[in-house]
Structures are given as C-alpha cells and as structure tokens.
C-alpha positions in Angstrom: 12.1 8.3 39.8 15.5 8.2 38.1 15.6 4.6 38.6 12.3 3.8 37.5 13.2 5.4 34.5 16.4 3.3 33.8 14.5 0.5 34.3 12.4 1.5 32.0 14.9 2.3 29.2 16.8 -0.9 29.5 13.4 -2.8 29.4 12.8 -1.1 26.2 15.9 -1.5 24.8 16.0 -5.2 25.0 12.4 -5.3 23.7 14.1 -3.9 20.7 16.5 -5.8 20.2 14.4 -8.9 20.4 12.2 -8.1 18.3 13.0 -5.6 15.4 12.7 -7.2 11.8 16.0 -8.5 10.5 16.5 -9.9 7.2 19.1 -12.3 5.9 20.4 -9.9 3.2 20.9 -5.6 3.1 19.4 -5.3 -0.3 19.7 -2.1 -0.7 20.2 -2.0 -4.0 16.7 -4.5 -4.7 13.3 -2.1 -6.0 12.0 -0.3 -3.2 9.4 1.5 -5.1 5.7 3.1 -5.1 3.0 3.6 -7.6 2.1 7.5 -7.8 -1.2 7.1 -9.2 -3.5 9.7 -11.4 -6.1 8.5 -12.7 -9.2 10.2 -10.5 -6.8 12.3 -9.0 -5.5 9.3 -6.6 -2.3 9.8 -5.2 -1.0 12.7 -7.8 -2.2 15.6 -8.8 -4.6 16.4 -5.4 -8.0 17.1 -6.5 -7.4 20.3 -4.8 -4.6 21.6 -6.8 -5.9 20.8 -10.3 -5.1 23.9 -12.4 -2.5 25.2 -10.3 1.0 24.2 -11.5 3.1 25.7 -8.6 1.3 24.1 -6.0 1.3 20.7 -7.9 5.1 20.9 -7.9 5.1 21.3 -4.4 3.0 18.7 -4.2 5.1 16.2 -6.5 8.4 17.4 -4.2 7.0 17.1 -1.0 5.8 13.3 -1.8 9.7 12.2 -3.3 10.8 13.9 0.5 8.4 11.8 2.4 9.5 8.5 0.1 12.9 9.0 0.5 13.1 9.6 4.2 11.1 6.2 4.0 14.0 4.3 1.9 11.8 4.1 -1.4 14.2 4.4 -4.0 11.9 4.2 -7.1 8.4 5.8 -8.1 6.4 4.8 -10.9 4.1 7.5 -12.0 1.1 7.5 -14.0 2.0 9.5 -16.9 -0.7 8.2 -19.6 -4.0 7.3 -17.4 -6.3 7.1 -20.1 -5.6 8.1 -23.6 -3.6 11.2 -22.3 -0.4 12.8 -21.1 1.4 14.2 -18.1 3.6 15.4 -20.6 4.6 17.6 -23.4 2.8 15.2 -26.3 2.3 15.4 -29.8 0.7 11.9 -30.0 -1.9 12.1 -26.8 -3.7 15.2 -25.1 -2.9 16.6 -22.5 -4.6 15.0 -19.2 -7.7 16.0 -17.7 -6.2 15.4 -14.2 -4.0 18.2 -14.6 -6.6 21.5 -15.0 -9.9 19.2 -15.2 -10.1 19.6 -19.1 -8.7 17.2 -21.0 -6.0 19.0 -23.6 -6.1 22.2 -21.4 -2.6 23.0 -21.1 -1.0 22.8 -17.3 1.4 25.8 -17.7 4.5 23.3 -17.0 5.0 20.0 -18.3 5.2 17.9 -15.2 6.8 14.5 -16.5 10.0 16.8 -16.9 9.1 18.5 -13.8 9.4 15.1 -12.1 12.4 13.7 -13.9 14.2 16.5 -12.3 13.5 16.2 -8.9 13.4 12.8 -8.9 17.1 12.4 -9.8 18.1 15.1 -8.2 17.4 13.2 -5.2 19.1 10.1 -6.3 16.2 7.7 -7.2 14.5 6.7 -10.3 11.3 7.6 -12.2 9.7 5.0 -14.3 6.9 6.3 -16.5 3.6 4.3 -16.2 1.1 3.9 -19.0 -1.8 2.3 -19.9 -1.5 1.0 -23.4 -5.1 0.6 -24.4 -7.9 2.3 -21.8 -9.4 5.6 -23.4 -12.3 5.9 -21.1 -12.7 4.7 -17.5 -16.9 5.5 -18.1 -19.1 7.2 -21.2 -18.7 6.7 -24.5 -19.6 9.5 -26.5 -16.3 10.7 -28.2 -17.4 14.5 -28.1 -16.3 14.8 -24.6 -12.9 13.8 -25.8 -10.0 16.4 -26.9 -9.2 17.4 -30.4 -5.9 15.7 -30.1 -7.4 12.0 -28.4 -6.3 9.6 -30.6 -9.9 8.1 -30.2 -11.6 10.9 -32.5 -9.2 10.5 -35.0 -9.7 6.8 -35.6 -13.1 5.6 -33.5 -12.6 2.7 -35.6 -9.7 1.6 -33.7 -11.9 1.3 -30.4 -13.8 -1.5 -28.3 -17.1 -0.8 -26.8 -17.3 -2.8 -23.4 -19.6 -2.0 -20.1 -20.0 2.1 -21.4 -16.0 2.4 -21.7 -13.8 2.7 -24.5 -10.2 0.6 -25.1 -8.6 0.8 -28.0 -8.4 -2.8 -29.7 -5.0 -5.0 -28.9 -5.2 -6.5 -32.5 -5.5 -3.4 -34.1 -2.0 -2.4 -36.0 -2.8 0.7 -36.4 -3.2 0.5 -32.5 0.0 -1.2 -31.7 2.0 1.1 -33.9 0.2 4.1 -32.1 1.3 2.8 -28.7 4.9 2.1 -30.0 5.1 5.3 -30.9 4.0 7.1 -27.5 6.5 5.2 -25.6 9.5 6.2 -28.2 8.1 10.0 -27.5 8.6 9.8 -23.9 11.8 7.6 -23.8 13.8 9.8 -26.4 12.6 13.2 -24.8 12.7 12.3 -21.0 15.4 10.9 -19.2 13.3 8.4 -17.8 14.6 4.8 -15.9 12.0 3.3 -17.3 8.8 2.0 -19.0 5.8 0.8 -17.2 2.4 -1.1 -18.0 -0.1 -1.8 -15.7 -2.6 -5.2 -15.5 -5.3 -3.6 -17.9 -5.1 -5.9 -21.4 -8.3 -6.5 -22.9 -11.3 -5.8 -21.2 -11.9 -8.0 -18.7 -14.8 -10.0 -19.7 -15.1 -8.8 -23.2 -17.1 -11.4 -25.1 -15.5 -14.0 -27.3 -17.4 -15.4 -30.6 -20.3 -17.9 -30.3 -19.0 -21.5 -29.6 -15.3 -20.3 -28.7 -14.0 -20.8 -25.8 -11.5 -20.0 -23.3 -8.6 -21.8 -24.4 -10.0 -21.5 -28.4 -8.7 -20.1 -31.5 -9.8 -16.5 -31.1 -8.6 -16.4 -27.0 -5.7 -17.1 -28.1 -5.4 -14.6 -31.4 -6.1 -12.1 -27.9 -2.9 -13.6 -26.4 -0.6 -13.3 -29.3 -1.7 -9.7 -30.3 -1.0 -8.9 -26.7 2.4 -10.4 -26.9 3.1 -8.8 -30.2 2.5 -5.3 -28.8 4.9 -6.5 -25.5 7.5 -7.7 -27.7 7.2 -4.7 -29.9 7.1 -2.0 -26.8 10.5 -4.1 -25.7 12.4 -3.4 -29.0 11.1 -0.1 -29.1 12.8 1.2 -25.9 15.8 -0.8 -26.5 15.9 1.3 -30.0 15.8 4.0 -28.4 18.2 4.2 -25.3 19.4 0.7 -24.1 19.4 2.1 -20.6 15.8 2.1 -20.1 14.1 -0.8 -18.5 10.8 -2.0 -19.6 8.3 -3.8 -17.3 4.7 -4.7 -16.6 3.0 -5.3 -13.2 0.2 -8.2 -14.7 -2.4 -9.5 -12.1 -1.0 -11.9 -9.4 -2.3 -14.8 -10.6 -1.4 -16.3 -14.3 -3.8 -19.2 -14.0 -5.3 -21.9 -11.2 -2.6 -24.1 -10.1 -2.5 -27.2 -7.8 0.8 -28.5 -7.5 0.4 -31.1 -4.6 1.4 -28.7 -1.6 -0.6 -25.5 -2.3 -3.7 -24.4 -4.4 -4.1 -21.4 -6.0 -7.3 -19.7 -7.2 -8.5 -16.4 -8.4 -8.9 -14.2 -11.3 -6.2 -15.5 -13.8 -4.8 -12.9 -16.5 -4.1 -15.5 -19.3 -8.1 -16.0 -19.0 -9.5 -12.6 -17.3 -7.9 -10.2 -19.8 -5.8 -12.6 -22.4 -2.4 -11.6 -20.8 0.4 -14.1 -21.2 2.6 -13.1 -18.9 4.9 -16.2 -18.7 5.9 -15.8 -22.7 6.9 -11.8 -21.9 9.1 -13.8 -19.2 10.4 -16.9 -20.7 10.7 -14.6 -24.2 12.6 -11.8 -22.6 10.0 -9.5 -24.1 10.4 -7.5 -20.4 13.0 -6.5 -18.2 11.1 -6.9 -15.1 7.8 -7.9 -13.8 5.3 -7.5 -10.8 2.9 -9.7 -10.5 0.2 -8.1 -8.1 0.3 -10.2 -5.4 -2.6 -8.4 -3.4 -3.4 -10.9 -0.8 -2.7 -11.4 2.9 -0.9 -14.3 4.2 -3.6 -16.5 5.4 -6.1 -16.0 2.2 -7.8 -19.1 1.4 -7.3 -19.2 -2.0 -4.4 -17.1 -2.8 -2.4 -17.0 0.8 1.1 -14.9 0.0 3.4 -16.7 0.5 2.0 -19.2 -2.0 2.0 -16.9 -5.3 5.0 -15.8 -3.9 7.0 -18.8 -4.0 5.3 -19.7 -7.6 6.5 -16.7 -9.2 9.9 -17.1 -7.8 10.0 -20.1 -9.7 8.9 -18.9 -12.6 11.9 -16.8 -12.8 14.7 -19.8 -13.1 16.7 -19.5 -15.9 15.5 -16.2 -17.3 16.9 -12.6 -16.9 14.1 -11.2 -15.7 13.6 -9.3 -12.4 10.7 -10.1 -10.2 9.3 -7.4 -7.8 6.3 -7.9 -5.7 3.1 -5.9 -6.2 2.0 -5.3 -2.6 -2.0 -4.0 -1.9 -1.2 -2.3 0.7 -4.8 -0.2 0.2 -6.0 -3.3 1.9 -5.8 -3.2 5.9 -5.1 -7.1 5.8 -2.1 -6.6 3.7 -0.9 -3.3 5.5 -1.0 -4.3 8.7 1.5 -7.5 7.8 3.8 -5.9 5.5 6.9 -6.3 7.7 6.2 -10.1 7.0 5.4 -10.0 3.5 8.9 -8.4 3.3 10.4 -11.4 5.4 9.0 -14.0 3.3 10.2 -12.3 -0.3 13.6 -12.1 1.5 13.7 -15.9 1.3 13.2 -16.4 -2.1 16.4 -15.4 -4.4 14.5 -14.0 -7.6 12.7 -11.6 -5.8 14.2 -8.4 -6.3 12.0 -6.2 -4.6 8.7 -4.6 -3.8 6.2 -2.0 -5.3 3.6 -0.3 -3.3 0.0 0.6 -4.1 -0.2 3.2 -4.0 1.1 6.1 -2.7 -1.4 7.8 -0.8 -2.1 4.8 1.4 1.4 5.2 1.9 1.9 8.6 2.8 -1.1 8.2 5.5 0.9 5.3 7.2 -1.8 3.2 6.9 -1.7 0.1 9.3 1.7 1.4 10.6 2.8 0.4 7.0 5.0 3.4 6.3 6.3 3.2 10.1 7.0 -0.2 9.2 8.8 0.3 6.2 11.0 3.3 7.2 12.2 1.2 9.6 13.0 -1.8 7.8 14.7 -0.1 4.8 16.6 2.5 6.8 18.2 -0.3 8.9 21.8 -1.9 8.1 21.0 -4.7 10.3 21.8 -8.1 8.9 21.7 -11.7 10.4 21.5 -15.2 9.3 17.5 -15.5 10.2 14.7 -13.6 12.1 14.4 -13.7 15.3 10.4 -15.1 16.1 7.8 -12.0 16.8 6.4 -12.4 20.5 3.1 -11.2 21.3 4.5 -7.9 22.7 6.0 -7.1 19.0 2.7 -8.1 17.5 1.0 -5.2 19.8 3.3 -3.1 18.1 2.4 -3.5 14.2 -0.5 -1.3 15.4 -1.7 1.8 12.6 0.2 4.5 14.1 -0.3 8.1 12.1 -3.3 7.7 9.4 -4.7 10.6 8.6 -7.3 12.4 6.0 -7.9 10.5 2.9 -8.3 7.4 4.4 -11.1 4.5 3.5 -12.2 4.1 7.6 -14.8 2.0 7.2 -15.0 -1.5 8.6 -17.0 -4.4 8.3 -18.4 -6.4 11.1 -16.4 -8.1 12.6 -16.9 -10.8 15.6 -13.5 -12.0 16.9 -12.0 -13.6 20.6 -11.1 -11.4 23.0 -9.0 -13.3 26.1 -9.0 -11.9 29.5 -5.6 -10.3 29.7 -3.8 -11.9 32.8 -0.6 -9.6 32.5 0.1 -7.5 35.5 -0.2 -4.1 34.7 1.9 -0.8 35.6 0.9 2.4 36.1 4.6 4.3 36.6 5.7 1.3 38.7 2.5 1.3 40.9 0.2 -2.2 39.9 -3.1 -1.1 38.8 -5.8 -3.6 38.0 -7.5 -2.8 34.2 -10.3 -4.8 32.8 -8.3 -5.4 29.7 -8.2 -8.1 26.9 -5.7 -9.6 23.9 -7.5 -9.7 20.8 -5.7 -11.4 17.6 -2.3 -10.2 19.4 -3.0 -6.5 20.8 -3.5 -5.6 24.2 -7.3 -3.8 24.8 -7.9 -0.9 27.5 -11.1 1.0 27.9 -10.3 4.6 27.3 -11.5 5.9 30.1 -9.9 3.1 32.1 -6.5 4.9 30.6 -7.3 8.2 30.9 -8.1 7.8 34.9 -5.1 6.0 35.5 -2.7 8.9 33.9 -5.0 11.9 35.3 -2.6 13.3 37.6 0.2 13.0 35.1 1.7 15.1 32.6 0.2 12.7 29.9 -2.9 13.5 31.4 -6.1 14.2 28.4 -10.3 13.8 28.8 -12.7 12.1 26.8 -15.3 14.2 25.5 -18.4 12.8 22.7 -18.2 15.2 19.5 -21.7 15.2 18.6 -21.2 16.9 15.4 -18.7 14.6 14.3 -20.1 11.3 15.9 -16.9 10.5 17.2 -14.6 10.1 21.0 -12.3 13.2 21.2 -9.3 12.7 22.8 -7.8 16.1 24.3 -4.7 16.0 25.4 -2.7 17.9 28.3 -6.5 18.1 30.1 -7.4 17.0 33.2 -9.6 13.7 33.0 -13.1 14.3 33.6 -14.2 11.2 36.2 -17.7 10.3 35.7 -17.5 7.5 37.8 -17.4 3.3 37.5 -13.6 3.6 35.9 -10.9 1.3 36.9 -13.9 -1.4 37.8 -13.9 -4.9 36.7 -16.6 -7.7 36.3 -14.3 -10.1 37.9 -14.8 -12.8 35.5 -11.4 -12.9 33.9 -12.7 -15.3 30.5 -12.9 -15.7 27.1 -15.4 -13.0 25.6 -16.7 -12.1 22.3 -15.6 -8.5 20.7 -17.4 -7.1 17.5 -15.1 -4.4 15.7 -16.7 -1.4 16.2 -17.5 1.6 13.9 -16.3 4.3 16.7 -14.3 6.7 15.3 -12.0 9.0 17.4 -10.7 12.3 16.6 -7.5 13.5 18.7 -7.6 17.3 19.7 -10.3 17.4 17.3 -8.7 15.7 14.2 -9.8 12.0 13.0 -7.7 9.4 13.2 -7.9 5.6 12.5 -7.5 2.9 15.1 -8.9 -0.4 15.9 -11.9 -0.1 18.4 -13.7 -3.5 19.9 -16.9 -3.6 21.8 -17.1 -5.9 24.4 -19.7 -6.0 26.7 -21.4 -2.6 25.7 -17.8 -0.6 26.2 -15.4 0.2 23.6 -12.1 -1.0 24.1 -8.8 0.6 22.4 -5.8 -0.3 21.7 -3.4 0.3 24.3 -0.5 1.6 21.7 -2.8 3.7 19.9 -4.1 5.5 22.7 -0.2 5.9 24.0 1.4 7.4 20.5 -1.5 10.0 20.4 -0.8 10.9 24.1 2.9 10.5 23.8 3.4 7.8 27.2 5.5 4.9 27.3 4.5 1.4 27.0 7.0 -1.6 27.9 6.5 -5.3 28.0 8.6 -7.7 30.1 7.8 -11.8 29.3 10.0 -12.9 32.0 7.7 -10.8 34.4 4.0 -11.1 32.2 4.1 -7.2 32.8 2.8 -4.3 30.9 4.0 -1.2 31.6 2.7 2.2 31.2 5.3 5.0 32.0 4.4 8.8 31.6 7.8 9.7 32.4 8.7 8.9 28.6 7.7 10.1 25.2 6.2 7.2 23.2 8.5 5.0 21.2 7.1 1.7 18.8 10.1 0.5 20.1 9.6 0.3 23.3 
C-alpha cells in the first residue's frame, strides 16, 4: 500500500509540474480586480440583508477575505447604481438597495464602511458610478425620493423603452455629475473613480434623415467626451492621487484589418461612446474595454479585441485592463488562458472580473483557477503546452447557490476512451468517453468501483428536487448491470444534459452528458465531491483513481 501510494504522489507531482499555468512575467503589481455589483442586489448588498446594516458589513468583510485569499487586489464597487448613493450624499438619495426604499437611511454609511476595510487589508477601492441611468424600468417620478435629482429637474431626463437617463448634452446634467464625483473624492479616501459602458441609451432615436455617422451622432459623441474630459479635471482638482477610468463595451467599431475581423455591438455607434478620444486625449487614466467573449467566438474571438486594444494603447499613458465575463461558462471555464494571452501583450495591465458573485461561487473552476495563478511566484520564459490531462482539470470545482444552472442543448462528440483505467492499482474496465477534453464515467460505474472503500457513497433519485444525490461515506447500493460495457469502443454522440445533482443533499453544478440513455459525469467532479485521487500518466495512457488520497486539482 505504501508503495502504491508513493507512486501515486510522484505521479502527481510531475503532472503538476507539467502542467500548472506559468506566465512570462510576476505582475503582481498589474490590476487584479472585481466588480462588486448593486444594482438588483447582484453581488452586494444580499437581498437577504437589505435593512440590516451589521449583517451587510459582515457581508462586505467576508467578500474582501475571500478576494484577497484569491490574489484580487482591487474591487470596484457600485456606489451610484441608478440616480442614488451608497454613501453619505447631499447631491443623490440614498439607495434603494440598501433598506428597499430609496432615501431610507441605512443606519451606517457603507462607502466609508468599505474604504476602511478595504485598506485595512492592503488593496484598493475604486468607487463605480453610473453617470446618467435614473431608472432601470418605470417612469413615473413619484416613486422616486425627495432628494432624486430627477424630481427636481424632470426636464433634464430622456424617456427611452419606459426608463429614465438623464440627458448627456444637458449642462445642467454634466455639472450635476461633476459635482457627485467631487463629493465622493474629497470625503472618501477612495483609489479611484469608475464609469461603466452605459452612455446614451442604446438605441435612442436620432432625428429624421440623420444618420449614424451625421451631425447630431456626433453632437452625442462630443457631449459625451465633454462630460469625460470634465469628470477627469474634476478628480485631478480634487486629489491628484485618484485615478479615473471607464470600462466602455469591448468593441469601439467593426474592424477588418487583413488578418482578423471583428464584429459586434460597437460603442461609438450603440451608445455614442468615443472611447479612443478619452484615450488618445488622456481624458482617463485607465480603461477596460469589456472583452466578454470566449476565445473561439466567431465574430469577436479574444484574443482578437485583445490584441486590438493593445494597440490602441501605443504612445499614450493610459492603462489597459481587461474586462473579463466571467458570468458566461464559455469565458469561465478558459480564464487561465485568457490570462495567458493578456500576458503577451505589453499594454495590458491587468484584468477586472464580472462580477463578484460569479466569482465567489467559483464558477467553471474560475476562482480555483485564479487563486492559483495569482498566488504563485512562478516565472518562466513561455508556457509549457496544456495536455489533455490538464484540460480534464479546468473542470467547475465548488459552485454553489446563486448560480444561473441552466444549459442549452447541446449535441457534441464523445470518443471511446481507450486509456487504461485504475482502480487503486487494480485495472478495471469503465465504459467511459473524452468529450471536448474531459474524461466521462457513469456514476454508478464510479460509485461500484469504490464501494468497499473509504470513498465509498450511493446514488439515490431526490424526487422532490428532481436531481442524483450523491451521499457520501455510504455504502453503494448495487442494482445491477454496473461496470458493463457495449463493447463497441467508437465515436458517439452526447447531448448535454439538464441533470442536476445535489451532494449530501446540496446542489451543485457539473457538466452531465447523455449518451446512449445514461448520464455520464465528469470523472473530476465526481472525485472533488467524494474527496479520491485522480492521476494521469501519458507515457502509460493511464487513468488512475486512488482512494488512498484526498483529492487534489493537481494531481
């Protein structure tokens, strides 16, 4: 047994060293940051601690721990969602989000609240606002607070799909948002100032007979710009310290440039956002284009905006940090690579994560991924290639409650799996099958196969909950026809499946196939929630499953 184990841990440990990320640069100094989210009670305050101020600090504290454990290094909270404040304001109301009333007093004033904790842990706090939005759906100003800048001047607004903005070529307007932003930068000791990707409203109408490109599109632009360039001066005014950035959407407009295409909704068109003259200007310190795709979108792969934004950046002063969706399981599950590829480009500076409660739920293995990247002082010249081993292990490791589990359809190519496979060093032959990288087991297959372990568990249908519960540390229930095979070791077809599976009778997410009428896990999922080993030897083509060792995503 001893030397089984041995085996086993030197197995792992050159697994891990052929295959943990490695970047060409420690840049641990480079934005590591995540957006904290309030409007609709998103990622900060919980819906479920509106009105309570001491559990909302616990709240906020608990987050920064988890972030900083994780090598984040910067959050950028929402402090002015729509019209309203976080904060101690006499300009805007205080926020619904907080007690559910908008300009109900919280009992605390959290931006100062957060300031403090977030320094105290050595990172910084940059203060997020949107300029313009004052409703996110209704327009009837009566459900607005005394102190909403909206009933004090309805003239100042724009009308557009049953929401209210307040008009970007107003001066009135720009002076107003000038002014909020010199509130919070000379009370708070804030790192810096933040604007999201909202600008006009997407959409809203111009004139008869203009166009796109016209006279009045681009009045839109330059009152835009003014109100940039202003919002610049204004924190400079104020305390020189403070950065000031914008995160714009990812793409500024279609570009073909021989080599790559790039399509999608453009800002200088969608909401009359012209994000190259804040750059090329130096009207903002820093800037993060959302760059919300996966690497092999058609239209708008990575790497692509990526690179084109890097470019952008010559000759300027300006920062560039990635926006990264990782709310999206195509972006999540690849985010170690994202990471790789900004690493190659010199003007990137960094990454910002949406947001952070897909974060915190480790969605995809994101945060798994992550902690392990930035909490590593490995450096090298180049990375060393991902096998298809390493692949199996990007799989989502701890998601939890809160998380979007639904899937689409899904038809994919499963391949007979033609690695030998070990139970504790004895061969045991699984009906198993790679699918896009990840090795496949039937459940039950796995639980039979462990049953007289210590990692033993059953399989038992919650009817209630429509879902496989796993139970752990319980013998395994043999109903018969496990361990069989159809012989046919081929190419099938595998349609993601809408199985969910609850461990000791808590959901979890995982990727689930159905081939054939079973369901098929993945093998690394099945062993983090039972806590068994799983190694991988090329040289040999072996799998191994070892119940001798607690699980390890590096092994």
């Amino acid at each position: 047994m001893k030397k089984l184990i041995s085996m086993f841990l030197a197995t792992a440990m050159l697994f891990s060293l052929a295959t943990t990320p490695v970047f060409a640069s420690n840049n641990a100094d480079d934005m590591r940051a995540v957006w904290v989210s309030s409007i609709y009670n998103i990622d900060f305050p919980s819906v479920a601690n509106k009105g309570n101020a001491t559990a909302q600090k616990a709240e906020f504290s608990d987050k920064l721990d988890k972030y900083k454990a994780a090598g984040i290094n910067t959050v950028i909270v929402q402090v002015r969602p729509k019209g309203d404040a976080l904060y101690k304001s006499n300009l805007n109301p205080w926020s619904e989000v907080l007690t559910g009333t908008q300009g109900k007093d919280p009992g605390y004033d959290p931006l100062e609240y957060m300031v403090e904790e977030v320094h105290k842990r050595g990172m910084e706090i940059h203060a997020w606002l949107n300029p313009y939005r004052i409703t996110t759906a209704g327009t009837d100003i009566a459900t607005l607070a005394d102190g909403n800048i909206a009933k004090q001047h309805p003239e100042w607004l724009l009308e557009h799909k049953n929401a209210f903005t307040l008009d970007p070529a107003n001066e009135g307007v720009k002076q107003f948002i000038c002014d909020t932003v010199a509130e919070i930068v000379n009370n708070y000791d804030v790192d810096g100032i933040h604007f999201d990707d909202y600008f006009y409203p997407a959409g809203y109408p111009l004139k008869a007979g203009e166009t796109l490109d016209g006279s009045e599109a681009n009045q839109r632009r330059d009152d835009v710009n003014d109100l940039i360039k202003r919002v610049h001066n204004t924190v400079k005014s104020c305390k020189s310290s403070v950065v000031f950035g914008v995160s714009p959407m990812g793409i500024y407009k279609d570009i073909t440039n021989g080599s790559y295409t790039i399509k999608g909704s453009p800002s200088y068109y969608s909401v009359f956002a012209d994000t190259l003259a804040w750059v090329n200007n130096g009207w903002v310190d820093y800037i993060v284009p959302q760059v919300y795709w996966e690497t092999t979108h058609t239209t708008a792969a990575y790497e692509n905006v990526v690179n084109w934004w890097n470019s952008q950046m010559n000759g300027t002063n300006v920062k560039l940090y990635i926006g990264e969706a990782i709310y999206k399981d195509a972006v999540a599950s690849e985010i170690g690579k994202h990471l790789y590829i900004c690493d190659k480009y010199p003007n990137v500076k960094g990454n910002v994560y949406f947001s952070s409660t897909n974060l915190l739920v480790n969605r995809k293995g994101c945060l798994d991924t992550l902690t392990k990247i930035y909490n590593s002082s490995t450096t090298a010249t180049a990375p060393i290639a991902p096998t298809v081993a390493d692949k199996d292990n990007l799989s989502n490791k701890n998601s939890t409650k809160g998380m979007d589990t639904s899937v689409k359809a899904k038809t994919v190519e499963a391949v007979s799996n033609k690695s030998k496979v070990l139970v504790d060093g004895i061969e045991t032959e699984f009906e198993a099958y790679n699918i896009e990288g990840f090795n496949f087991f039937k459940l039950r297959d796995i639980a039979y196969s462990v049953r007289e372990t210590d990692k033993k568990f059953d399989t038992i249908w919650n009817e209630e909950g429509k879902a496989i519960n796993m139970v752990t540390k319980t013998p395994y229930t043999v109903v018969g026809g496990e361990l069989t095979s159809s012989g046919l070791a081929k190419t099938k077809t595998a349609v993601k499946s809408e199985a969910l599976l609850q461990i000791n009778g808590v959901q979890t997410y995982c990727d689930v196939y159905n081939i054939d009428g079973y369901s098929y896990f993945k093998l690394r999922d099945v062993a983090q929630a039972v806590n068994f080993g799983v190694s991988w030897s090329q040289e040999q083509n072996t799998i191994g499953i070892v119940t001798l060792v607690g699980y390890s995503e590096n092994n």
